[in-house]
N, C-alpha and C positions, 0 to 999 in steps of 0.2 A: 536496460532501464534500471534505475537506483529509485529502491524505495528507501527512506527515512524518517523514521519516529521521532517527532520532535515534543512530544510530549512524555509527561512527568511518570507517565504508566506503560505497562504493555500495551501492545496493538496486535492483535491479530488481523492478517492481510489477504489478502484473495488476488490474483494477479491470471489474465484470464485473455487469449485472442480465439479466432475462429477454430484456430490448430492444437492449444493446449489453453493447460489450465497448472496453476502453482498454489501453494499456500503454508501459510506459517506463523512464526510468531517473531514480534519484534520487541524489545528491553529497551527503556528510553533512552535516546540518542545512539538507537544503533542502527545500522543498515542492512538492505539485503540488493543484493548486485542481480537480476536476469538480465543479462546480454542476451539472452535467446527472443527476447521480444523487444529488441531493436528494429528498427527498421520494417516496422508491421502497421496495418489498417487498424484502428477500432480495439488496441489493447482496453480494457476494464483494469481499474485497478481499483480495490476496495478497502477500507480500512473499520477494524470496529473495538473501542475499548474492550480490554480484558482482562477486570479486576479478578482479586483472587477472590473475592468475597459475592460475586455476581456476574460471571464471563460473559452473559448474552446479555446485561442487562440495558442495554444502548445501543440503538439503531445503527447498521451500519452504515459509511457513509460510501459517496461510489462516484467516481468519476472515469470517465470514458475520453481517452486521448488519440483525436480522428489519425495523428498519423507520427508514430515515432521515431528515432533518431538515435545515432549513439550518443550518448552523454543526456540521454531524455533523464529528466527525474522526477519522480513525484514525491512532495513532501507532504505529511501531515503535524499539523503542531496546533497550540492554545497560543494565542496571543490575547492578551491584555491592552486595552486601550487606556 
């Protein structure tokens, strides 16, 4: 599974199935590759701003992918309408 930061800030990530658990920090437009949570039930993946000035100061956000795959990815970014 490909996480990617599509936002203008850091992100720190949480990446989480029955079996383990991962976490880190992402620089925008960068990625982070777990292939080891391919092909699993109920991966979590989480993402939460992390400025320099306020690291925790924004709720994380969390989404739960019932069944993944190679080439699964989850992106997070700001879009503008």
């Amino acid at each position: 599974m490909t996480l990617f930061n599509n936002t203008p800030n850091p992100a720190f990530y949480g990446i989480s199935s029955s079996n383990s658990g991962d976490c880190g920090t992402l620089d925008p437009n960068q990625t982070a590759d777990w292939p080891g949570y391919d092909n699993q039930t109920n991966v979590t993946v989480s993402f939460r701003a992390n400025t320099k000035s306020s690291p925790n100061e924004y709720p994380p956000f969390s989404v739960t992918i019932p069944a993944s795959g190679t080439g699964t990815t989850v992106t997070i970014g700001l879009y503008q309408e």
